[in-house]
MIBA-624808 format. One line per field, with one value per residue (C-alpha): residue number from 0; residue in one letter; x, y, z. Coordinates in steps of 0.2 Angstrom, whole numbers. Example, Ala and Ser with C-alpha at 12.3 -4.5 7.8 and 13.67 -1.06 7.14 Angstrom:
BEGIN
i = (0 / 1) $
aa = (A / S) $
X = (62 / 68) $
Y = (-22 / -5) $
Z = (39 / 36) $
# end
This chain:
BEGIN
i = (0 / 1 / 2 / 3 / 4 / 5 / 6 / 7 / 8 / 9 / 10 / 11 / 12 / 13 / 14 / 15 / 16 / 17 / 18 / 19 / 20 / 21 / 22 / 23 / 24 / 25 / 26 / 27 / 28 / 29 / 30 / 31 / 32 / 33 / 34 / 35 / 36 / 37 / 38 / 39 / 40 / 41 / 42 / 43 / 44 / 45 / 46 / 47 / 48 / 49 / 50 / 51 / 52 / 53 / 54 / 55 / 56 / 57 / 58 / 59 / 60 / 61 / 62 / 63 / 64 / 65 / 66 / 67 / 68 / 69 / 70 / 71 / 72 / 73 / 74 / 75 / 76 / 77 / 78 / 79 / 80 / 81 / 82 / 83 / 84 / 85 / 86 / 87 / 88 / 89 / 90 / 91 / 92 / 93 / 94 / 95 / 96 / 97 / 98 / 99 / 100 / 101 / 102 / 103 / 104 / 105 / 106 / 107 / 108 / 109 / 110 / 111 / 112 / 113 / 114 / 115 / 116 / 117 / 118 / 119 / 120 / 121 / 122 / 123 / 124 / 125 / 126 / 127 / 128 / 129 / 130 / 131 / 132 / 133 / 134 / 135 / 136 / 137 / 138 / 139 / 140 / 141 / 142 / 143 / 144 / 145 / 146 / 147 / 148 / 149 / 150 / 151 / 152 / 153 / 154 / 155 / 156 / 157 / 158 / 159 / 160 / 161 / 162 / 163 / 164 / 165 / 166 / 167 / 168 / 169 / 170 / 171 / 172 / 173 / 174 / 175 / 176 / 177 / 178 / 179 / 180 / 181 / 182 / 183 / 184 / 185 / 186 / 187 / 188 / 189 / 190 / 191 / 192 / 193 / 194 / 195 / 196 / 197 / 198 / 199 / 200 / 201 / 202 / 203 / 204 / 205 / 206 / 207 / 208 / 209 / 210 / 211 / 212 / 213 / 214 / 215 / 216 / 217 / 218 / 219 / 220 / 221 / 222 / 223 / 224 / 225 / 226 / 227 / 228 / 229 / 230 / 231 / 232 / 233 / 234 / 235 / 236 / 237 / 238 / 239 / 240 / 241 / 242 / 243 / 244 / 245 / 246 / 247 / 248 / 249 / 250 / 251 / 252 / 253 / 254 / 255 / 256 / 257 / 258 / 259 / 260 / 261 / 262 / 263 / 264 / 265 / 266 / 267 / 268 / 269 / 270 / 271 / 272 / 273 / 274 / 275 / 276 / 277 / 278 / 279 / 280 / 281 / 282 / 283 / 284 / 285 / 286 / 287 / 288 / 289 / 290 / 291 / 292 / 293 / 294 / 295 / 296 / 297 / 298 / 299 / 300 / 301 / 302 / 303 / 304 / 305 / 306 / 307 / 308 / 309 / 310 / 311 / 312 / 313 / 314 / 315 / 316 / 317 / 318 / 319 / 320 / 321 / 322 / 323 / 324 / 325 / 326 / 327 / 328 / 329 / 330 / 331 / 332 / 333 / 334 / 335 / 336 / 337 / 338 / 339 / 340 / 341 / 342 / 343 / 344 / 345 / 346 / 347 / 348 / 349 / 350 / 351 / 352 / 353 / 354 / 355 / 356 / 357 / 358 / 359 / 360 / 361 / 362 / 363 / 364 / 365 / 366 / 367 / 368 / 369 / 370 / 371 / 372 / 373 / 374 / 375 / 376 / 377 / 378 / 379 / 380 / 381 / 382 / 383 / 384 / 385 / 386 / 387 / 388 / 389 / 390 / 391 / 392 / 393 / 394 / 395 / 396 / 397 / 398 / 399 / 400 / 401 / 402 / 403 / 404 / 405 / 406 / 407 / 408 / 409 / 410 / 411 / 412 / 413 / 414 / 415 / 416 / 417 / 418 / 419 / 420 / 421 / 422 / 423 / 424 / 425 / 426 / 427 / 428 / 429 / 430 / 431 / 432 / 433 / 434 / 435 / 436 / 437 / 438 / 439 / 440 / 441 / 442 / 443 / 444 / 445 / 446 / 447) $
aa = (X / X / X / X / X / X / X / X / X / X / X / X / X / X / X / X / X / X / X / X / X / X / X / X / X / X / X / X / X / X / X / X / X / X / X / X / X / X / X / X / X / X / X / X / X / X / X / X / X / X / X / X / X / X / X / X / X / X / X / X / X / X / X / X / X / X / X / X / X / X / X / X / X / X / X / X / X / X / X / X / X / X / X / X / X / X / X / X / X / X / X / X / X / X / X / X / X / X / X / X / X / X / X / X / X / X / X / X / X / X / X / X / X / X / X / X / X / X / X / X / X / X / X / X / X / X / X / X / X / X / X / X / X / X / X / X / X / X / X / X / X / X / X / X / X / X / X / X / X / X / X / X / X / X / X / X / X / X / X / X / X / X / X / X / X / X / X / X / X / X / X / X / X / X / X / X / X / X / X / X / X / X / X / X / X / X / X / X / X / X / X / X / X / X / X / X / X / X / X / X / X / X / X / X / X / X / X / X / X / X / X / X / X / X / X / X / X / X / X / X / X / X / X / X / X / X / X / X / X / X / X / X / X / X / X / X / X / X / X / X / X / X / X / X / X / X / X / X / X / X / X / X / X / X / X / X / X / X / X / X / X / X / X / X / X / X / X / X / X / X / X / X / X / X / X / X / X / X / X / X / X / X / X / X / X / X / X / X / X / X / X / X / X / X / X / X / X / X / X / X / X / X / X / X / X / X / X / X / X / X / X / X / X / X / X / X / X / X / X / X / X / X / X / X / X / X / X / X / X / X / X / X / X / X / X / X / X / X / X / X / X / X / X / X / X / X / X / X / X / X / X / X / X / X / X / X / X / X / X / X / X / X / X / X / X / X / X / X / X / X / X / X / X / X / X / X / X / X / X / X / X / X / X / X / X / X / X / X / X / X / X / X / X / X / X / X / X / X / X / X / X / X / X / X / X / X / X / X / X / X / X / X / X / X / X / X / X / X / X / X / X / X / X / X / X / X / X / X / X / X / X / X / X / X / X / X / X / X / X / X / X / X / X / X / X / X / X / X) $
X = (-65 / -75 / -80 / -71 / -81 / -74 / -74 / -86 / -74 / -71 / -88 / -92 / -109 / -115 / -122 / -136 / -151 / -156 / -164 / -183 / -180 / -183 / -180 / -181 / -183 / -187 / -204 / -211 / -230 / -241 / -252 / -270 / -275 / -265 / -245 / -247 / -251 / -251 / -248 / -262 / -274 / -276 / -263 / -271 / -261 / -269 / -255 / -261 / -249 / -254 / -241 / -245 / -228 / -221 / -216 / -201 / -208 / -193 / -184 / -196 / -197 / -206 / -199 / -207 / -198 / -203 / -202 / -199 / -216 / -214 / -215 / -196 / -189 / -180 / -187 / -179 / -188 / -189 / -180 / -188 / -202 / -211 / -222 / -232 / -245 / -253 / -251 / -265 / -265 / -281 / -283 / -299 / -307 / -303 / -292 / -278 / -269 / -271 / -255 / -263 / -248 / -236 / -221 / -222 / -220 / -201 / -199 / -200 / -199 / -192 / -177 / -170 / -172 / -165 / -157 / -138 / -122 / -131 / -149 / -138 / -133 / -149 / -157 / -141 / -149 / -168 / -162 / -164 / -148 / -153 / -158 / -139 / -129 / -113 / -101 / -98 / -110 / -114 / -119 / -107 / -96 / -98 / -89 / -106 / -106 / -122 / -126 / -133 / -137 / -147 / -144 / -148 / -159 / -150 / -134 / -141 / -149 / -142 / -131 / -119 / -104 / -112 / -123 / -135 / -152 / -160 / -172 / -170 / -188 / -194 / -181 / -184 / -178 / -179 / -182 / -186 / -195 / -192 / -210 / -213 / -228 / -233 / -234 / -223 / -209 / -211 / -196 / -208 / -211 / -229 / -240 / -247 / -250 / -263 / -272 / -286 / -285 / -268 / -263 / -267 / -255 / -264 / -254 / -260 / -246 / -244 / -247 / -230 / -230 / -229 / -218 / -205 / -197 / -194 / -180 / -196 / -215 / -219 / -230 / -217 / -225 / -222 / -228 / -226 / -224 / -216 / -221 / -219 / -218 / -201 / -204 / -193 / -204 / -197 / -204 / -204 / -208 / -226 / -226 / -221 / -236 / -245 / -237 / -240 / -258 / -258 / -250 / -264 / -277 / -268 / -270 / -286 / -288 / -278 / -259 / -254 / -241 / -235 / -229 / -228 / -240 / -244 / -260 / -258 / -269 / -267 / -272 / -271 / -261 / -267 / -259 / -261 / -261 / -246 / -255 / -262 / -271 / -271 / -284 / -278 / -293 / -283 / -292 / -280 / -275 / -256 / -249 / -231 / -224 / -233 / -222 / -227 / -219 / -223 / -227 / -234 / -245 / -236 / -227 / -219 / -200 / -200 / -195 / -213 / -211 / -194 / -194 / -199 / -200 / -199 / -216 / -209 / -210 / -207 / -213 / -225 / -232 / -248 / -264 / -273 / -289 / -285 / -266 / -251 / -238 / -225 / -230 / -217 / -218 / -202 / -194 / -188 / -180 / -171 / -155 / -152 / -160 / -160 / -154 / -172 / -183 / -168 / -167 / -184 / -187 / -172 / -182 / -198 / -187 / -179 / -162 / -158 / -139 / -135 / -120 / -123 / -141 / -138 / -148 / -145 / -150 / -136 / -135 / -136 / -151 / -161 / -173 / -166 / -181 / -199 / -203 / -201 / -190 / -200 / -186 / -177 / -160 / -146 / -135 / -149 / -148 / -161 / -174 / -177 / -189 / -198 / -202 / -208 / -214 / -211 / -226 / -218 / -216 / -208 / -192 / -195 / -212 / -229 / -245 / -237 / -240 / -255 / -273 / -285 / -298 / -303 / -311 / -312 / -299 / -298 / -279 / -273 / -254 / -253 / -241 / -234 / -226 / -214 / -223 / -235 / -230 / -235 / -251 / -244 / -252 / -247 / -244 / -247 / -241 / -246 / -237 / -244 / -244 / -254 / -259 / -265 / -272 / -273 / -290 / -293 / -305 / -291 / -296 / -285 / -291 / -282 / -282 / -275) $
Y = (-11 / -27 / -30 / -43 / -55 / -61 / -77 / -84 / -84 / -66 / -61 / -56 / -50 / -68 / -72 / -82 / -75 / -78 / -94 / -96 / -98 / -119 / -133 / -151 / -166 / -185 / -191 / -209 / -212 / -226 / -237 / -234 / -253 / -261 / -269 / -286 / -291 / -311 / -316 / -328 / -317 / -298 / -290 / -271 / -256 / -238 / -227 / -209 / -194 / -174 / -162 / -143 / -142 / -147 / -166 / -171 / -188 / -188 / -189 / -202 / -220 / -235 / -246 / -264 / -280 / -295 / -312 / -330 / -339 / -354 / -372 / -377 / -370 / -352 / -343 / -331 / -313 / -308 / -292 / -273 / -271 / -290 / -289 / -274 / -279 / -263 / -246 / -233 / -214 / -206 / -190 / -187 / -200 / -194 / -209 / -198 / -215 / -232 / -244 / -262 / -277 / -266 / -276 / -283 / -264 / -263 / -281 / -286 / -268 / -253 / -262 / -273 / -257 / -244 / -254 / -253 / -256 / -246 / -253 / -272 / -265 / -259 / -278 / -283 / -275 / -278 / -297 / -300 / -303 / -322 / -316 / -313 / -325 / -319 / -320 / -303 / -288 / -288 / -298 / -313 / -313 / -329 / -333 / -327 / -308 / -302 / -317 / -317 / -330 / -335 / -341 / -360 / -358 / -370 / -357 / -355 / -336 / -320 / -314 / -298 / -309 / -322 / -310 / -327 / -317 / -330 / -329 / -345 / -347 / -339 / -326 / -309 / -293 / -273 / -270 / -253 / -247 / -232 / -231 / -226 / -214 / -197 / -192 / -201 / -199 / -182 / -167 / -153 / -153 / -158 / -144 / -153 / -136 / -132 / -149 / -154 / -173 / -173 / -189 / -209 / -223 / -240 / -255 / -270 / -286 / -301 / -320 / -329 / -339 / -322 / -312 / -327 / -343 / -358 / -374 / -386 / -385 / -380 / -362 / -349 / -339 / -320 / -307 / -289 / -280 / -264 / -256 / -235 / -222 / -213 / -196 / -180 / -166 / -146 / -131 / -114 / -96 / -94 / -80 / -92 / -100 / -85 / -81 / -98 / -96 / -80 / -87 / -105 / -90 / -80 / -96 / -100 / -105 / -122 / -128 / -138 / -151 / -163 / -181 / -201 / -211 / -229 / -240 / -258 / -269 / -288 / -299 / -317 / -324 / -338 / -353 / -358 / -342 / -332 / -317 / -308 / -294 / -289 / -273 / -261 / -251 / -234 / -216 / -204 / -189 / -193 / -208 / -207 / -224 / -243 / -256 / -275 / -292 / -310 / -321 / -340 / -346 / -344 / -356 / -357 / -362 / -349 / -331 / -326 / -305 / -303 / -318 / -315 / -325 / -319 / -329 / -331 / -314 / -309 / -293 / -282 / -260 / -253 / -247 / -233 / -229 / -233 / -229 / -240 / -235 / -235 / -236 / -250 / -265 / -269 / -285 / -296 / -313 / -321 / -326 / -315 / -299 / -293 / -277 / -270 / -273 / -266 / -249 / -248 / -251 / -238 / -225 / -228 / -222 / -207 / -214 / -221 / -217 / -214 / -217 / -211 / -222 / -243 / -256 / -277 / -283 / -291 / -303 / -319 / -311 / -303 / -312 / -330 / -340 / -344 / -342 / -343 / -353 / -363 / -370 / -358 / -369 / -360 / -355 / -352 / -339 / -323 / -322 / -306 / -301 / -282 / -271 / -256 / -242 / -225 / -212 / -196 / -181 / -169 / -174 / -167 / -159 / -162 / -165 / -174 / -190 / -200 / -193 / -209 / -200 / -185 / -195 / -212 / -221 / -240 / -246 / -262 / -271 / -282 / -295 / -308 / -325 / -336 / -349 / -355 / -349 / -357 / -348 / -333 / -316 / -303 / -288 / -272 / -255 / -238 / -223 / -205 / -189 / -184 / -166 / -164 / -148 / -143 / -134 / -117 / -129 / -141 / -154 / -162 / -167 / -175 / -176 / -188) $
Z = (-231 / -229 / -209 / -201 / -192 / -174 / -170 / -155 / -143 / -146 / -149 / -127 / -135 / -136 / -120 / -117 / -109 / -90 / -87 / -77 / -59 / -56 / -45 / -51 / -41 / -41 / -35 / -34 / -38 / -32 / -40 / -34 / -38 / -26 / -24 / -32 / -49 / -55 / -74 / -73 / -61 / -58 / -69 / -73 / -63 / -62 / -58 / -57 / -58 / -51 / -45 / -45 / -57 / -73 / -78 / -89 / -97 / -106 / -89 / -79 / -79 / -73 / -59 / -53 / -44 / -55 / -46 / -55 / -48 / -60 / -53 / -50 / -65 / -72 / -82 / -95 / -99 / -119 / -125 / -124 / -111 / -110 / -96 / -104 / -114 / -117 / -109 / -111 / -104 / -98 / -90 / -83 / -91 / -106 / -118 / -124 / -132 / -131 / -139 / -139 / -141 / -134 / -129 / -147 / -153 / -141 / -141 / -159 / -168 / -160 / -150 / -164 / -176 / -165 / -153 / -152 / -138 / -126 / -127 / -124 / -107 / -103 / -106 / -96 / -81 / -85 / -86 / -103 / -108 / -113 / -129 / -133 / -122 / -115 / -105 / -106 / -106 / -126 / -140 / -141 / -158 / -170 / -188 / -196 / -196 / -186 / -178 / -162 / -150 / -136 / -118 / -110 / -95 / -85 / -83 / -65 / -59 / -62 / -52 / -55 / -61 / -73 / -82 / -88 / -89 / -79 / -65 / -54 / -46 / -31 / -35 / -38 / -46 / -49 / -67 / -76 / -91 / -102 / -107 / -124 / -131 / -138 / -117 / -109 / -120 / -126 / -128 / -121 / -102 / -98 / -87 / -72 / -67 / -78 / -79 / -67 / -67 / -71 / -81 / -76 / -85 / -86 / -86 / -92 / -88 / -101 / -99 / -93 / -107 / -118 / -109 / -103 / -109 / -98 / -101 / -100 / -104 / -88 / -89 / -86 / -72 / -63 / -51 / -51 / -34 / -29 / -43 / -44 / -57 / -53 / -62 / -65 / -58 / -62 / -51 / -60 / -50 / -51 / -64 / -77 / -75 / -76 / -93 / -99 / -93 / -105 / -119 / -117 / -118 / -132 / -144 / -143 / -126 / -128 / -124 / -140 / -137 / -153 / -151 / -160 / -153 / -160 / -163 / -165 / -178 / -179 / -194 / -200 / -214 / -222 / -225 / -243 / -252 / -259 / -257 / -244 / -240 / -223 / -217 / -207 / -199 / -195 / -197 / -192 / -202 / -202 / -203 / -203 / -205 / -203 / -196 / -194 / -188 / -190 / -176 / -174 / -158 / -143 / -134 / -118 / -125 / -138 / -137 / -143 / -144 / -154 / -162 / -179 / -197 / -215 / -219 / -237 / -240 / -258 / -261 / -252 / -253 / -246 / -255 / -246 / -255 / -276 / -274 / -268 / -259 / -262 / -283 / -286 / -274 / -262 / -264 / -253 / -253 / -235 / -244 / -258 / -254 / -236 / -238 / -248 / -233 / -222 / -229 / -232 / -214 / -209 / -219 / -209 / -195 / -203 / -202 / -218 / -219 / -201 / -195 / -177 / -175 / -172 / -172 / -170 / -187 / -197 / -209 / -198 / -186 / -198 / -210 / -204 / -204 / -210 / -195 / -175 / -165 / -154 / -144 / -130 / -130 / -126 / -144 / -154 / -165 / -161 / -174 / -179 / -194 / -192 / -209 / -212 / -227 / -222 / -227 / -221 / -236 / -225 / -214 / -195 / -197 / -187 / -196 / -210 / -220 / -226 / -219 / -219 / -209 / -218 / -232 / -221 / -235 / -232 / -229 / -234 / -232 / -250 / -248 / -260 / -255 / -263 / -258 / -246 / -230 / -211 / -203 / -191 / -185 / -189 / -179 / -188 / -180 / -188 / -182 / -181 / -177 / -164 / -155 / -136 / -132 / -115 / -112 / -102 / -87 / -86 / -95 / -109 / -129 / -143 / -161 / -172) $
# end
C-alpha cells in the first residue's frame, strides 16, 4: 500500500527550529564633518557607523532636512536621490566601493526601470513629485498611454494638501534616502562586532543646478542640515558571536559577504558622427550588466538626472576584447521600435517577463526625444531614456558574467546613429559582483 502523505497542516512534526536570542533597535549616527553642507560651498559628509552588534543595511536609511536657499524663487528637486553625487564606503581607510555620478544611476536608471506605484509615493514625500504633476499622489493620466508630465514651479510650496513638489525659498523639509550599494543595501546582516573600524559612508552633495530645477535662470540653490544615518542595529547573545568567530576561522580566516555594487564611467559623443565608440575602463571579474543614459550640459530649468534622450540611437552591442556582445546588434528606432531597447534593458535587470516588478516607462515617456528638455514648465512630458545589455550566464548566482580583469580585456559600447545626433555625455554604469571578506584582525577587503 502506497504511504499517504499528510498535508502540512497535519504534519505537527514540522516545526521550525528555535530562533537566536536578539534584540533590535533604531539608532541615529552623526556626521563627524559637521551639521551644514552648501551646494555651492562645503558639501562632503563623513558619517562613521561602529556598534559592538549586527547592522541590517537593508533596514537603515539616511535622513537630512534640505532647505530652498535660492534668491526669491522655488525650486523643484529631480526624481531618485538628487543631492547625492557620489557615495563612497570605507572602512578603515580601506575603499570598499566608490559609485561616482550617483543620482544619475537612481535618478535616471534604476527609478524609472524599477520604479513603480510605490516608488511615486516615495518621491511624493522626498518632494519630488514635480516630475509627475498631480493632484493626486500618482502619475497624472493623459489620452497618450504612459505619458507623464511635469509640475509648474509657480503652484506655490508643498504642503500636505497640494502635493506640488515645490520648495518655496527659505523653506525647509525632511527628506530620506534608501541608499543603494553592495553594503548598504545588502540581504545578509553586516557584523559590526567583528570589524575594528567599523564602516564610514562619504557623502558627497551636488551642485543646485544639478540636483534642482528652478521657474527662472536664477541658480537653484540648497543646504543640507540635520543630517543622520538612522540604522536598524540587532543584538545576538554573545555565544553567537563566538560561533561566528569559529566559523570566520573555519573558512580561512575571513567573513565572505556577496553583493552588486556599481562604478560609473562617462564619455563624450560626438556631434557629427553616426557612430561611436565609447571606452569603458572597468577591470572587474564579473560584470553583470552595463547601463548608460544620455544627458546634454546642464541647465538650471532642466530636470538634468532623469531626463534623458534617444541621441538618434539606431542600433547598439558591446565588444569586450575581439567579441561583441550580444553577437547580433540591438536595434532601436524612437517611433517604431521602443519595445527592443525595453526588453533588452528588462533583461539587464533579471525581470524580463515579470509581472510582479514595475517601472515608469511607457510609450509616451520612454524614448520621446533627441534629447533633454531644457525647459521645467509645468505639463511637460518626463524625458526618460535609460538602456542597458545584460551579461549574466547564470540567473541568481555570485561570481558570474564577463571577467575584464583576469586578462585586462578592453571594453567598448559601439553605437550607430540614424543620424547626426547633438553632443551629450554619456553616463556609463557597469554592474558587478563584488565580495567583502572580513578578516581575522578586523579589518575588511574586497574583491571585484
Amino acid at each position: 500500500m502506497a504511504e499517504v502523505a499528510a498535508p502540512t497542516s497535519l504534519n505537527y512534526s514540522n516545526q521550525l527550529p528555535l530562533g537566536i536570542e536578539n534584540k533590535s533597535h533604531r539608532r541615529l549616527f552623526f556626521p563627524s564633518t559637521g551639521d551644514k553642507y552648501e551646494s555651492d560651498g562645503a558639501n562632503i559628509c563623513r558619517i562613521d557607523i561602529n556598534y559592538d552588534g549586527m547592522l541590517d543595511t537593508s533596514q537603515s536609511y539616511l535622513l537630512m532636512k534640505i532647505k530652498n536657499n535660492a534668491t526669491g524663487q522655488n525650486i523643484a528637486l529631480d526624481m531618485g536621490q538628487p543631492v547625492i553625487s557620489r557615495l563612497k564606503i570605507e572602512s578603515g581607510g580601506v575603499v570598499l566601493e566608490d559609485i561616482q555620478n550617483y543620482n544619475q544611476l537612481i535618478g535616471g536608471i534604476l527609478v524609472p526601470s524599477q520604479g513603480g506605484k510605490g516608488t511615486l509615493h516615495h518621491e511624493g514625500f522626498n518632494l519630488g513629485l514635480s516630475n509627475f504633476i498631480a493632484n493626486e499622489q500618482g502619475i497624472k493620466d493623459s489620452s497618450v498611454s504612459g505619458v507623464l508630465q511635469r509640475g509648474a514651479l509657480a503652484g506655490g510650496a508643498q504642503t500636505e494638501s497640494n502635493g506640488s513638489g515645490v520648495i518655496a525659498n527659505n523653506n525647509e523639509y525632511t527628506i530620506c534616502y534608501k541608499l543603494v550599494s553592495g553594503l548598504l543595501d545588502n540581504d545578509k546582516y553586516l557584523p559590526l562586532v567583528l570589524m575594528n573600524a567599523g564602516l564610514t559612508i562619504q557623502i558627497e552633495f551636488a551642485t543646485g543646478i544639478e540636483a534642482a530645477v528652478a521657474a527662472t535662470d536664477v541658480p537653484s540653490k540648497y543646504s543640507i542640515s540635520g543630517i543622520r544615518y538612522v540604522a536598524h542595529l540587532i543584538d545576538l547573545e554573545r555565544n553567537f558571536y563566538d560561533r561566528m568567530r569559529a566559523v570566520q576561522q573555519a573558512s580561512g580566516g575571513n567573513l565572505t559577504i556577496a553583493g552588486t555594487s556599481f562604478r560609473s564611467f562617462t564619455a563624450n559623443i560626438d556631434a557629427v558622427a553616426t557612430e561611436n565608440t565609447l571606452n569603458i575602463p572597468a577591470r572587474v571579474r564579473s560584470i553583470k550588466s552595463v547601463f548608460w543614459k544620455f544627458s546634454i550640459a546642464p541647465s538650471n530649468r532642466a530636470f538634468n538626472i532623469s531626463n534623458g534622450g534617444h541621441a538618434h540611437l539606431q542600433s547598439y552591442q558591446l565588444k569586450i576584447g575581439a567579441t561583441n556582445y550580444p553577437p547580433t546588434a540591438i536595434n532601436v528606432n524612437p517611433v517604431t521600435n521602443k519595445v527592443e531597447p525595453y526588453l533588452e534593458l528588462q533583461k539587464a535587470f533579471g525581470k524580463l517577463g515579470s509581472t510582479i516588478h514595475s517601472d515608469m516607462l511607457g510609450s509616451g515617456s520612454y524614448l520621446i526625444a533627441e534629447t533633454a528638455s531644457t525647459n521645467s514648465v509645468g505639463g511637460q512630458k518626463v524625458q526618460l531614456a535609460p538602456f542597458g545589455i545584460d551579461l549574466e550566464a547564470f540567473r541568481h548566482q555570485i561570481e558570474n558574467g564577463i571577467d575584464t580583469s583576469s586578462r585586462a580585456l578592453p571594453m567598448s559600447l559601439n553605437l550607430t546613429h540614424s543620424q547626426a545626433p547633438t553632443a551629450a555625455t554619456a553616463h556609463i554604469f557597469v554592474m558587478f559582483d563584488a565580495m567583502f571578506y572580513i578578516l581575522m584582525d578586523g579589518s575588511v577587503s574586497v574583491s571585484s
